[in-house]
C-alpha positions as CSV (number, residue, x, y, z in Angstrom):
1,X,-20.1,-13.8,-30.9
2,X,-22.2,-17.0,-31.0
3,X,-25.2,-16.0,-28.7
4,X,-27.2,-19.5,-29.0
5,X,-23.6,-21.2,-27.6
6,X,-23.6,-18.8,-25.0
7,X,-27.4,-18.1,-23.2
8,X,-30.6,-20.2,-24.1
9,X,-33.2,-17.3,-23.4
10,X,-33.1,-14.0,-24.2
11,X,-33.8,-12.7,-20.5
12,X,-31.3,-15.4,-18.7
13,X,-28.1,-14.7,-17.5
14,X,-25.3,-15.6,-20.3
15,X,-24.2,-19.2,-19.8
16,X,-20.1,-17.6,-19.7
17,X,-21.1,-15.1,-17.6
18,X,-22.4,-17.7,-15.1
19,X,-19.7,-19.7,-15.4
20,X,-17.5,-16.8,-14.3
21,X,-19.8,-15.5,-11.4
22,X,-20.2,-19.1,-9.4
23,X,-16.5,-19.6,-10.3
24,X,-15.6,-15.8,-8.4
25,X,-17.9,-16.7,-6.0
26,X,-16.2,-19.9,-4.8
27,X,-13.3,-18.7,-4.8
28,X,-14.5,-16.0,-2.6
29,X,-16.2,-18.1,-0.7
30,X,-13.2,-20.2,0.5
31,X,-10.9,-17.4,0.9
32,X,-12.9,-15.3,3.4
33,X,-13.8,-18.5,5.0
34,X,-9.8,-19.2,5.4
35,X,-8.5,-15.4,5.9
36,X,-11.3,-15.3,9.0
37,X,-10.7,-18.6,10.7
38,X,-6.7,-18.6,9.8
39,X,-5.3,-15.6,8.9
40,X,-3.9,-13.0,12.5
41,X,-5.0,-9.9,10.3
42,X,-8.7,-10.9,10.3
43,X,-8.9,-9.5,13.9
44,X,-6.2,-7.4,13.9
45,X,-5.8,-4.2,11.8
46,X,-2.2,-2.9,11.0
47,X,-0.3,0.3,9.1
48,X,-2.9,1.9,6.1
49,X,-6.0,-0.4,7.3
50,X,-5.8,1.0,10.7
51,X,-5.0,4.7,9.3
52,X,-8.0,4.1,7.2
53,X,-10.3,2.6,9.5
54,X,-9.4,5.1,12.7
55,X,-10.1,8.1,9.9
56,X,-13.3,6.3,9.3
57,X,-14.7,5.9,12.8
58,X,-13.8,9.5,13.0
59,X,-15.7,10.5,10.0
60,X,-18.8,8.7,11.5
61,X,-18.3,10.5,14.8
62,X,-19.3,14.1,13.1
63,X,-15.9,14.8,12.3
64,X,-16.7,15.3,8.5
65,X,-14.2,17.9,7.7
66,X,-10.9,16.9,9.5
67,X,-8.3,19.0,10.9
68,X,-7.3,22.1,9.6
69,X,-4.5,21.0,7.2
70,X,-4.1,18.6,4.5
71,X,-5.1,15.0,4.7
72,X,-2.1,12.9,4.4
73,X,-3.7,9.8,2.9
74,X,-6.0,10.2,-0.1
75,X,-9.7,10.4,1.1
76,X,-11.9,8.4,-0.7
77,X,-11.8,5.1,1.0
78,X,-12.3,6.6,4.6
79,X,-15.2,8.3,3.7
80,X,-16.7,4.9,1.8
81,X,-15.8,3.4,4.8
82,X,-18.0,5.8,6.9
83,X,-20.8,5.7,5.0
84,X,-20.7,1.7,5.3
85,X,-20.3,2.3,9.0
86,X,-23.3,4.1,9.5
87,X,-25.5,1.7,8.3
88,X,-24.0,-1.4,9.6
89,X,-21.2,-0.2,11.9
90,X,-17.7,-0.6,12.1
91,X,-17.4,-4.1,11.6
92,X,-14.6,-4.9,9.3
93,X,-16.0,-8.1,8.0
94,X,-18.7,-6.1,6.4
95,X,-16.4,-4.6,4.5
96,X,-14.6,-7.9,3.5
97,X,-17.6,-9.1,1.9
98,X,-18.7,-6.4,-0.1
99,X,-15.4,-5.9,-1.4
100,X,-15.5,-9.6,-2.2
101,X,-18.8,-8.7,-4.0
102,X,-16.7,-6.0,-5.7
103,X,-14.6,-8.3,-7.0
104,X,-17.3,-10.3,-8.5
105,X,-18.8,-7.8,-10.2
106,X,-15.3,-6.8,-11.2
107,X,-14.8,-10.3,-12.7
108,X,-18.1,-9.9,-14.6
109,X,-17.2,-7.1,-16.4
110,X,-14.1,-8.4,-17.5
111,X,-16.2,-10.7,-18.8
112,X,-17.9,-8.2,-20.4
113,X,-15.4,-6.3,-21.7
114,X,-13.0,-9.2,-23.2
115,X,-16.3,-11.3,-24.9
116,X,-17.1,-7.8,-26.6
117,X,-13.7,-6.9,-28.1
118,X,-11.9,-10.0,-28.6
119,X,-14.9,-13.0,-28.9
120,X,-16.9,-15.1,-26.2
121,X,-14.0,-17.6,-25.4
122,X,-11.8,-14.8,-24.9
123,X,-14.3,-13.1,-22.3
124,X,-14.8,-16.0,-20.5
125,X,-11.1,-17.1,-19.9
126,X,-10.3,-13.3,-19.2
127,X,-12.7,-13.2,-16.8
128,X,-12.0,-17.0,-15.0
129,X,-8.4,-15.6,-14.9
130,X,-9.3,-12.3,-13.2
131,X,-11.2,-13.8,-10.7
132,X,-8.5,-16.3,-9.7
133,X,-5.5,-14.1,-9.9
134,X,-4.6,-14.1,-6.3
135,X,-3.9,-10.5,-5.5
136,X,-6.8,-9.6,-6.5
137,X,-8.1,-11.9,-3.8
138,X,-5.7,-11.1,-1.1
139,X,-7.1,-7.5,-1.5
140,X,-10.2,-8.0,-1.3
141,X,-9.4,-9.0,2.4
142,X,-7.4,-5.7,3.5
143,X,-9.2,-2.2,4.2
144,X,-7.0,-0.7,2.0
145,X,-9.3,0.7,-1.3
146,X,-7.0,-1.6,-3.3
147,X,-10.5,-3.4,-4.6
148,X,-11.9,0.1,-5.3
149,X,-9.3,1.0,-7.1
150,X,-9.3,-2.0,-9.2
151,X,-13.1,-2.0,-10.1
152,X,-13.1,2.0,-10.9
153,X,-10.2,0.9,-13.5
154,X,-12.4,-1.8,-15.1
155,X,-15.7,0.4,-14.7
156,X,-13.5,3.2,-16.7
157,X,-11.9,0.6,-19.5
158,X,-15.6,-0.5,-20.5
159,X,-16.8,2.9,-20.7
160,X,-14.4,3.9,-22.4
161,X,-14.6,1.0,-25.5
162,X,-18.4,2.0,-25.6
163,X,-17.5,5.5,-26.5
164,X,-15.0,4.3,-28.9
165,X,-17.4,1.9,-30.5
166,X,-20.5,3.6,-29.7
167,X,-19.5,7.0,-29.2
168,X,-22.3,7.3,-26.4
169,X,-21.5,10.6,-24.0
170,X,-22.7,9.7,-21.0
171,X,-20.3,6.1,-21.2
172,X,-17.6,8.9,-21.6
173,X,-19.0,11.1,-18.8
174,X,-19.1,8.2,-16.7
175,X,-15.6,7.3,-17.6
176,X,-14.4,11.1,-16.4
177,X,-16.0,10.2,-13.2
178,X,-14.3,7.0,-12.6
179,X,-11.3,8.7,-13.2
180,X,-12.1,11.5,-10.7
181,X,-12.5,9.3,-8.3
182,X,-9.8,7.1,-8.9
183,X,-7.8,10.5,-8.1
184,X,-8.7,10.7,-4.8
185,X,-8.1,7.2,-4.4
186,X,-5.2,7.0,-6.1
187,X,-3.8,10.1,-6.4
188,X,-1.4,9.1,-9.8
189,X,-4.5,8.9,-11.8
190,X,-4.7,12.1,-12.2
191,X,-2.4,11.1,-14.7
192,X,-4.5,9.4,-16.5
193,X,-7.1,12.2,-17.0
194,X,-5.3,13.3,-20.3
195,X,-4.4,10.2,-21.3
196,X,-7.4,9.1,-21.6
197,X,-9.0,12.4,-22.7
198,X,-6.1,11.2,-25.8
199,X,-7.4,7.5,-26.3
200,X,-11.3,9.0,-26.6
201,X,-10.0,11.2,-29.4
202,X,-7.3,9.7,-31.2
203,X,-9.6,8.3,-34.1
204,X,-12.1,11.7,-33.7
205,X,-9.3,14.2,-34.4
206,X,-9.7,15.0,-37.8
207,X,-13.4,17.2,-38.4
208,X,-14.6,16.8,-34.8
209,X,-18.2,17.3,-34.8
210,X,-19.9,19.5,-32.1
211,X,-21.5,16.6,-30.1
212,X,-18.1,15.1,-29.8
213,X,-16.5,18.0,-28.4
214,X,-19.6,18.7,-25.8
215,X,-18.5,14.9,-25.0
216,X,-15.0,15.7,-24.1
217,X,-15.8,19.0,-22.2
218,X,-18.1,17.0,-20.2
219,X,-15.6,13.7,-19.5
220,X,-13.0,16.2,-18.2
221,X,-16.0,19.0,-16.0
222,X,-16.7,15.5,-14.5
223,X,-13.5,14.1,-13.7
224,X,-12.7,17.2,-11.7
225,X,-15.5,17.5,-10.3
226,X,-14.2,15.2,-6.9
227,X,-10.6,17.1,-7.5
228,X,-12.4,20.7,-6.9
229,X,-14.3,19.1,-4.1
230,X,-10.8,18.6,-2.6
231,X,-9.8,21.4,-3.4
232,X,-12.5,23.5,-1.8
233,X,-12.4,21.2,1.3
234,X,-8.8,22.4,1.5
235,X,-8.7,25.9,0.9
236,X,-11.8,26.3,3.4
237,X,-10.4,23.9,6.3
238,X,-6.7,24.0,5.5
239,X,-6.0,27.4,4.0
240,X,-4.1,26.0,1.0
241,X,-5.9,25.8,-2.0
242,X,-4.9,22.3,-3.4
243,X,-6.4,19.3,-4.5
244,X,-3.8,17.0,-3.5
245,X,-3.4,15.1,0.0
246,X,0.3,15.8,1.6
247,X,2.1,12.4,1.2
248,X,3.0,13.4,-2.8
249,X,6.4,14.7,-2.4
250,X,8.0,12.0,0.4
251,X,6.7,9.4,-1.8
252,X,8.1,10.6,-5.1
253,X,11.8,10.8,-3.1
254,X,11.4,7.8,-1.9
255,X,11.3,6.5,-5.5
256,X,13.9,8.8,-6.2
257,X,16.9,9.5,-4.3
258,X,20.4,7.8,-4.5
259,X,20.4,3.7,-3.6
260,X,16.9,4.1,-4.1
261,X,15.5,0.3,-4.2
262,X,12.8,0.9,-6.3
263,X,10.1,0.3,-3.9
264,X,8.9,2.0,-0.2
265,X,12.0,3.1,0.9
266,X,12.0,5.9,3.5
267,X,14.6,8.9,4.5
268,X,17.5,7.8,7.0
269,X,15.9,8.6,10.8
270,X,12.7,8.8,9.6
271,X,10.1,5.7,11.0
272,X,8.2,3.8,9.0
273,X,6.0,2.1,11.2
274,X,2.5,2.8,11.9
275,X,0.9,1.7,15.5
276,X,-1.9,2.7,17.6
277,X,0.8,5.1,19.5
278,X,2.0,6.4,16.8
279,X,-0.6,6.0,14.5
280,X,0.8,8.4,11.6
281,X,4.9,7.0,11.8
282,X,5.7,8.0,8.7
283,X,3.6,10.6,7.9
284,X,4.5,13.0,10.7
285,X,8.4,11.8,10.3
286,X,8.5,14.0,6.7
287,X,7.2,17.5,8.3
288,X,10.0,16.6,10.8
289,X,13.1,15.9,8.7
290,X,11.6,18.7,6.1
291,X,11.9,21.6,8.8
292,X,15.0,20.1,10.6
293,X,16.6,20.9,7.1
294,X,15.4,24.4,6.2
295,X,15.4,25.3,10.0
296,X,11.7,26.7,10.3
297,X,7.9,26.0,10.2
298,X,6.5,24.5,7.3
299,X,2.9,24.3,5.8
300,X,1.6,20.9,4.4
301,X,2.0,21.6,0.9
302,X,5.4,23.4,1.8
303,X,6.6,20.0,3.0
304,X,5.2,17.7,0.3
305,X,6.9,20.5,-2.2
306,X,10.5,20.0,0.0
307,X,10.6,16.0,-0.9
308,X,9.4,16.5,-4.9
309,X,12.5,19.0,-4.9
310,X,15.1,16.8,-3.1
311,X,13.7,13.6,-5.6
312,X,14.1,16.4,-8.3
313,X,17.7,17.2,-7.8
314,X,18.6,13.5,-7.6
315,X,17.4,13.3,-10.8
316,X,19.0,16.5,-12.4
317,X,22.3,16.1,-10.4
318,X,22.7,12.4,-10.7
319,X,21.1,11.5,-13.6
320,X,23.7,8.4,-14.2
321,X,22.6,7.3,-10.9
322,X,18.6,8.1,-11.5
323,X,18.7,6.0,-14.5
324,X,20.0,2.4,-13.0
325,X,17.1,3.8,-10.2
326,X,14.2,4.0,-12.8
327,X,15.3,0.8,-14.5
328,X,15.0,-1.2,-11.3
329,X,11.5,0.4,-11.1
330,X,10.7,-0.9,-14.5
331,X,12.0,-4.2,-13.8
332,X,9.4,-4.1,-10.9
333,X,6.9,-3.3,-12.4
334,X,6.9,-5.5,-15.2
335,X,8.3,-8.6,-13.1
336,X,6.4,-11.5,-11.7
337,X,7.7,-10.8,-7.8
338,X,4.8,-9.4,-5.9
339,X,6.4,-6.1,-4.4
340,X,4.9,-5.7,-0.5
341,X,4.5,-2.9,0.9
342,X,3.0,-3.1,4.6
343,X,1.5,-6.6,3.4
344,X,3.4,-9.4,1.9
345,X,1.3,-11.3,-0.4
346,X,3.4,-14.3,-0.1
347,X,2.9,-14.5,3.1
348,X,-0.8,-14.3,3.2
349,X,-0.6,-17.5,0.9
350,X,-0.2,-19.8,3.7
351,X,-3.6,-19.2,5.0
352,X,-5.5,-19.4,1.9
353,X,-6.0,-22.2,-0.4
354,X,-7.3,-19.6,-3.4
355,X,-4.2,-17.4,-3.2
356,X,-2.2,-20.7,-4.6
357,X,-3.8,-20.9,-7.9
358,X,-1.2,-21.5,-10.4
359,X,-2.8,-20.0,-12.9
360,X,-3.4,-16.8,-10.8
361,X,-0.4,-15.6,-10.1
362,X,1.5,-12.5,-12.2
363,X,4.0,-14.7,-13.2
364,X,2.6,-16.7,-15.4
365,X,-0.4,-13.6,-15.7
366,X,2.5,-11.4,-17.8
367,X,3.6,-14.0,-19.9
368,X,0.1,-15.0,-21.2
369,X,-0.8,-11.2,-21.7
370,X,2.0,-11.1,-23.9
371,X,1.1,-13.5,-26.3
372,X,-2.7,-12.6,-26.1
373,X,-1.4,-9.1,-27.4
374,X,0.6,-10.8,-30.8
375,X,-2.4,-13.2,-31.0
376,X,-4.6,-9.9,-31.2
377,X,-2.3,-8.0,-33.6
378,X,-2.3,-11.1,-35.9
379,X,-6.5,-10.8,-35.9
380,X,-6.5,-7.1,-36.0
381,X,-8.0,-6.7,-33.0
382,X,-8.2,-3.1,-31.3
383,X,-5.7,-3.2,-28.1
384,X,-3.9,0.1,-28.8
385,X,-6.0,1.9,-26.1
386,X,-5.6,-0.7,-23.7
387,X,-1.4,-0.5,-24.1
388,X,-2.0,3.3,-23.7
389,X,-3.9,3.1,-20.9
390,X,-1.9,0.2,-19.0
391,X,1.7,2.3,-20.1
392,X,-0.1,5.7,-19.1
393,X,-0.5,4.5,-15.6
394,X,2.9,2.6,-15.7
395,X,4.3,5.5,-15.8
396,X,2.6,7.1,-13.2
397,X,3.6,4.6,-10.8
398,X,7.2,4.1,-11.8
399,X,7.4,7.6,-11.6
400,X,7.3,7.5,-7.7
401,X,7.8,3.5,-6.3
402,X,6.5,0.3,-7.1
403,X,4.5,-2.3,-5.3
404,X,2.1,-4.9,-5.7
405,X,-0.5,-3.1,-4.0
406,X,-0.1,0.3,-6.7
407,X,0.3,-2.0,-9.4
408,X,-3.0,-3.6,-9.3
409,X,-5.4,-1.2,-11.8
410,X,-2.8,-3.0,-14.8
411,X,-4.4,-6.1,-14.0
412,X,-7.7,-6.0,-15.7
413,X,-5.6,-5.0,-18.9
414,X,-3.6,-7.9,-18.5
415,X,-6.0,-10.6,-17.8
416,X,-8.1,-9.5,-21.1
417,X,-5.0,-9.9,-22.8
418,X,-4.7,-13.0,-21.3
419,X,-8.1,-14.4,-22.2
420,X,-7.1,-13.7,-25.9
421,X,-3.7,-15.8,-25.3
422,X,-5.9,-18.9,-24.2
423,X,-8.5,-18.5,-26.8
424,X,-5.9,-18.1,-29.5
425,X,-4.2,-21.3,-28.3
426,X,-7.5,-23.3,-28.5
427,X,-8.3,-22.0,-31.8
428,X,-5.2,-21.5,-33.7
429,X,-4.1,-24.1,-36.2
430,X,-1.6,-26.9,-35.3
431,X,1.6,-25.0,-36.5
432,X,0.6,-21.9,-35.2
433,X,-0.7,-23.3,-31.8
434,X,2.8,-24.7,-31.7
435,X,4.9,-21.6,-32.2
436,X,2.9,-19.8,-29.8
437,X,2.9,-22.6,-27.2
438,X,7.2,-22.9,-27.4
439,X,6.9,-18.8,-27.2
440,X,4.7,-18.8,-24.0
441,X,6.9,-21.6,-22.2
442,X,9.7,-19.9,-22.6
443,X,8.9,-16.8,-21.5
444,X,7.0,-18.8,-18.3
445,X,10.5,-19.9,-17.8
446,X,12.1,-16.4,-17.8
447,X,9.4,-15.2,-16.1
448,X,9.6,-17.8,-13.3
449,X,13.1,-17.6,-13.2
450,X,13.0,-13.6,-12.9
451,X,10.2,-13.7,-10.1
452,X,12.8,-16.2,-8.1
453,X,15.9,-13.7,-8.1
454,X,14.1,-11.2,-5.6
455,X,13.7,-12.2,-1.9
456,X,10.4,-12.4,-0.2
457,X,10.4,-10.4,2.7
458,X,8.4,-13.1,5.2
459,X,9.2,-11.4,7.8
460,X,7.3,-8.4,7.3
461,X,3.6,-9.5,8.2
462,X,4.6,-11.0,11.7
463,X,6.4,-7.8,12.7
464,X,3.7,-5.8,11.6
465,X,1.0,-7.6,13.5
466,X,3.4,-8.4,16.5
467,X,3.9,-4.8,16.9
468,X,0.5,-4.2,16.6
469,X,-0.5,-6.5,19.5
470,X,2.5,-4.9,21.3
471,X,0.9,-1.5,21.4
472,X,-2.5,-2.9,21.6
473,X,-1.5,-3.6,25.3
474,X,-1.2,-7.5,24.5
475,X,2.3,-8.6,24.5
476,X,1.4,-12.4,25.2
477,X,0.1,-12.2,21.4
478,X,2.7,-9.6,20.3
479,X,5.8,-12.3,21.5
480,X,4.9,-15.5,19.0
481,X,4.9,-12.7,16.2
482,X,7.5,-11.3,17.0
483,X,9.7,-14.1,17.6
484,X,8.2,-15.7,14.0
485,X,9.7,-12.8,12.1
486,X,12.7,-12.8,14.0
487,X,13.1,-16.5,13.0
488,X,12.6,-15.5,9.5
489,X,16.2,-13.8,9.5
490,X,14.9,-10.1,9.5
491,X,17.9,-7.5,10.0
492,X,15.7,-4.6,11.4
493,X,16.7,-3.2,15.0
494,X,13.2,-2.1,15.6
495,X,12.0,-5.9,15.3
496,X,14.3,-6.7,18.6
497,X,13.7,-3.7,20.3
498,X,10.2,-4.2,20.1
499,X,10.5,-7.7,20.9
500,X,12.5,-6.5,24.2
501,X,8.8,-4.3,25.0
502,X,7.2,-7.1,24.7
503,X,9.1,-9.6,26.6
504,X,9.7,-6.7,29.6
505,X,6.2,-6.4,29.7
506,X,5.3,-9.9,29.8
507,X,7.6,-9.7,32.7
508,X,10.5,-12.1,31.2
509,X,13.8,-9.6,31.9
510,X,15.8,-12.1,30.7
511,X,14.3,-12.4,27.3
512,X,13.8,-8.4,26.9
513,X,17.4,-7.8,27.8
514,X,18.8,-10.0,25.2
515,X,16.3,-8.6,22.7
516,X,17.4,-4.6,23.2
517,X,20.8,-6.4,23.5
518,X,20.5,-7.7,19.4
519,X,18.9,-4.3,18.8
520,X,21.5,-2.4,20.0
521,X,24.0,-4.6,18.1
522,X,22.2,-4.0,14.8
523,X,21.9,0.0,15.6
524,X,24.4,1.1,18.2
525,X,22.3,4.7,18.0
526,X,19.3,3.6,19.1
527,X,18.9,5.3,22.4
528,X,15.8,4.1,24.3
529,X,17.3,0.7,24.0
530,X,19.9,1.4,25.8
531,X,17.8,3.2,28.8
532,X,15.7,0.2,28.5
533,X,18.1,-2.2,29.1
534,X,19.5,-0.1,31.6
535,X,16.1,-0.4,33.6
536,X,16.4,-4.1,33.4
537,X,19.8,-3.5,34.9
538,X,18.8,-1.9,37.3
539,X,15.9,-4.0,38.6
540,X,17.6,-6.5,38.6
541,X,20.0,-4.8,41.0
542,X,23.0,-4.7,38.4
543,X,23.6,-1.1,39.3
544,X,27.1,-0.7,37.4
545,X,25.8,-2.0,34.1
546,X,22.5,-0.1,34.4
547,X,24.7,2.9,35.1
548,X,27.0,2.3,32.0
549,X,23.8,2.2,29.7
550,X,21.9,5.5,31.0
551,X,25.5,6.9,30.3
552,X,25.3,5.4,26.5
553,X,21.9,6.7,26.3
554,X,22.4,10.2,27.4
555,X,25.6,10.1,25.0
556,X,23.9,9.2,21.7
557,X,20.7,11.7,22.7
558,X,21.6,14.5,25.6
559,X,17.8,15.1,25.5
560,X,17.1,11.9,26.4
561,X,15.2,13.2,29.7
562,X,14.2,9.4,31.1
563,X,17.3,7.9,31.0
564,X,19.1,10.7,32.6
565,X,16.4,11.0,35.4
566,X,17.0,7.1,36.0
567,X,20.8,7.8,36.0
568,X,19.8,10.7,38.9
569,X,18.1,6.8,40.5
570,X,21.1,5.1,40.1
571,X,23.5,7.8,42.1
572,X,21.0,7.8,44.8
573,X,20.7,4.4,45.2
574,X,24.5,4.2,45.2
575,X,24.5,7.0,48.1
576,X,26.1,9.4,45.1
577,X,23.4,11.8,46.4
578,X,24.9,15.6,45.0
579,X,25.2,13.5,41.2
580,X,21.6,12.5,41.7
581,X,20.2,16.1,42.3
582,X,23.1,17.7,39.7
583,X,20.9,14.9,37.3
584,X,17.1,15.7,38.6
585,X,18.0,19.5,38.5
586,X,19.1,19.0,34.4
587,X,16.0,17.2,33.7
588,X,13.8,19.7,35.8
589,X,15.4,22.8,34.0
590,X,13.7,21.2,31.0
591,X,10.6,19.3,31.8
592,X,9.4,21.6,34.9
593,X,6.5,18.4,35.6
594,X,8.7,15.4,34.7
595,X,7.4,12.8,37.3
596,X,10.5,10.6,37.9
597,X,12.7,13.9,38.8
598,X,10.5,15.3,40.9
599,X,9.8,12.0,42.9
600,X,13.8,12.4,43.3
601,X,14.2,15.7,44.4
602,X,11.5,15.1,46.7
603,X,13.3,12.5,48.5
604,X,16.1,14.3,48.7
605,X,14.6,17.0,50.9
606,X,13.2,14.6,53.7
């Protein structure tokens, strides 16, 4: 590398390293400044952020060792997010910034890392292209550990090319700890333990001396060494000796079962939303369906061990079927379309300027990579551990489901490639530089073309933070939400019969009953829209209709206790007084202190 081009003192910062950092600082910069004054999720956190940051508050409250049974979410980030708390409290912007400060540093190493292996333009461009790519961005403004993740990954990548080239033990060691804790922050990294533990010693195979083997021992004593803390946390608090979280086995079927779509794609009656009611949805809604199938109790580990086995047999049973499933989450993986999952990236876009670089989005990120790695095979440049490493935890996400947000550690890998496709085009001769251009633009174009085939799912983002509001006991914010996504063409039944809670509690009958009305339309089964639209009903004075409803209610759920206590309202309203008390008296026999009933047998004795 040309040192003089690149710093003018030996104690200065690197001219190309500056470059990068005020470049990752702008960017930064404008995006928090836009995501805060724009964006409805800077006051308002939804799904994983809310899981995470509930979990947090807990954590700081002396609850250190949670409830006795597995956690469902991997624990890392709520406990970061604790110890942030306690110094400076829970104030998610806080958190915003230093993971925007995260991301700098991120972009630094990059830097680092590409200027070392491939040359000084190739480091700088790498890292200019990490720090524009805009999901690394848009992560850096969700409480999510996505930004974690991502600088753990480059942290690990570095150290591990100064063990190959240096074969230091303590970059190794280090290494073994980033991968540790990447495994309880990503729990498909434990993966990645061996295959790493393979890149460190595929050149030292062959007359291994002592020190190199005391390195290995020690990379791998290190890298479990937050896996046994787990462990130990669960055997002692949960009585099952494991170092996994719960949520392994409902999200490897949901990867893996027939119609599969690739990405988050939960079990037939089993909710997938997460709100301050409700705040586990779909991570209580496994343990349900699990011991509704084998008929009995279930421990956590029994019930994550359930789901791996019904994704298992799809795979034995229907391995035709399984195949078409695991190309799709190939295709996925490797396309350009930013897979959401709780968060739509292409939504976010429209509040933020940075998130609308060209030259940061995975779409033109993939094709670039590409080229950078035939323009580092032509130079004989060293990128077989990176492939290793970016196809070893490729597989470890394909192997469950894909999204943007799991997707992100491949990133660094494919920016430094990227820095090497830019370099090589500035430096290569005119034929060459002309063959590669034509190469690159057409695979932009397929690329492009690709990423267009798949639908964004707009709608997403305003349900989510609609329903949010909605449950936050502000349904005058919930409604313009609501009504955005529904304008967005979205087919989900929850979307209307939330928007019918929101417009009945807003006081606007009208509204709500033509919302539970489209619900009810798009899922005939869903029973509490029914007894809710029977209460508007019956209100309104419309006792016929309302009674029609309850009816429809009770008939898709007989253990739907409200609706048939409000049917017991009806028949006493409507001087039908032995139906009311035959309907109080059924509810009663079930729920002994159920208000509603009792209110109605007590005015049936005055």
């Amino acid at each position: 590398m040309d040192r003089s081009a690149n710093s003018s003192g030996s104690h200065q910062i690197p001219r190309d390293l500056l470059v990068v950092l005020l470049w990752a600082l702008l960017l930064r910069v404008l995006n928090l400044v836009q995501f805060l004054g724009q964006s409805p999720f800077s006051d308002q956190l939804i799904s994983d952020a809310y899981l995470f940051h509930s979990w947090a508050t807990r954590i700081v409250a002396g609850d250190w060792v949670g409830e006795p049974r597995l956690f469902s979410l991997p624990p890392l980030y709520p406990y970061v997010l604790s110890l942030i708390y306690t110094v400076a409290g829970p104030a998610s912007t806080i958190i915003l910034l230093l993971q925007s400060v995260i991301g700098i540093a991120s972009s630094a190493l990059i830097w680092r890392l590409g200027a070392k292996r491939f040359g000084r333009w190739a480091g700088l461009y790498a890292g200019l292209l990490f720090a524009s790519t805009g999901t690394v961005l848009f992560y850096e403004t969700m409480l999510l550990g996505t930004t974690l993740a991502v600088f753990l990954t480059v942290s690990a990548l570095l150290l591990i090319d100064l063990w190959l080239t240096e074969t230091r033990a303590n970059a190794l060691a280090l290494a073994g700890l980033c991968l540790g804790l990447l495994s309880i922050l990503r729990p498909n990294f434990l993966a990645m333990i061996p295959v790493v533990l393979g890149i460190a010693f595929w050149k030292k195979s062959i007359g291994v001396p002592r020190t190199v083997l005391r390195a290995g021992l020690g990379f791998v004593i290190v890298a479990l060494l937050p896996l046994l803390l787990l462990l130990v946390r669960n055997g002692l608090v949960a009585g099952e000796w494991t170092f996994l979280s719960s949520h392994g086995g409902i999200n490897f079927y949901m990867g893996n079962h027939a119609g599969a779509p690739g990405w988050f794609a939960p079990p037939r009656h089993m909710a997938a939303s997460i709100t301050p009611q409700g705040p586990e949805g779909n991570l209580v809604g496994p343990r349900r369906l699990a011991e509704e199938a084998v008929g009995h109790a279930l421990s956590d580990r029994e019930v994550s061990a359930y789901w791996f086995q019904r994704g298992g047999d799809f795979i034995v049973h229907h391995p035709l079927d399984a195949v078409r499933v695991m190309g799709r989450k190939i295709r996925l993986f490797l396309s350009g379309y930013e897979t959401p999952l709780n968060y739509s990236y292409e939504y976010h876009r429209k509040h933020s300027f940075a998130l609308n670089l060209t030259f940061g989005q995975l779409w033109l990120i993939y094709p670039a990579a590409m080229v950078g790695l035939l323009a580092a095979y032509r130079r004989k440049q060293r990128v077989f551990d990176l492939l290793l490493f970016a196809a070893g935890y490729a597989a470890s996400v394909i192997l469950f489901h894909v999204s943007t947000r799991y997707r992100m550690p491949v990133v660094p890998v494919l920016c430094l490639l990227g820095g090497c496709c830019i370099q090589y085009l500035a430096q290569a001769g005119r034929r060459d530089r002309l063959v590669v251009g034509c190469v690159l633009i057409v695979l932009l174009g397929i690329y492009r073309i690709e990423r267009d085939t798949w639908s964004t799912q707009m709608a997403m983002d305003p349900f989510n933070v609609g329903t949010s509001y909605l449950y936050s006991g502000r349904p005058d914010k919930a409604i313009p939400f609501l009504e955005e996504a529904r304008a967005w063409g979205s087919p989900v039944p929850g979307l209307h019969y939330n928007l019918g809670l929101a417009y009945a509690s807003a006081g606007l009958a009208d509204s709500a009953m033509r919302a539970y009305e489209a619900a009810i339309r798009l899922r005939p089964e869903l029973s509490q829209a029914h007894t809710n639209l029977a209460n508007i009903h019956f209100q309104s004075g419309r006792y016929t209709e309302a009674e029609r409803a309850y009816r429809a209610a009770i008939a898709i759920d007989p253990g739907a206790l409200n609706a048939r206590a409000a049917l017991g309202w009806v028949h006493f309203t409507l001087d039908r007084v032995d139906s009311a008390r035959v309907a109080w008296k059924m509810v009663l026999a079930v729920d002994p202190e159920h208000s509603s009933a009792r209110e109605g047998m007590k005015r049936l004795s005055l």
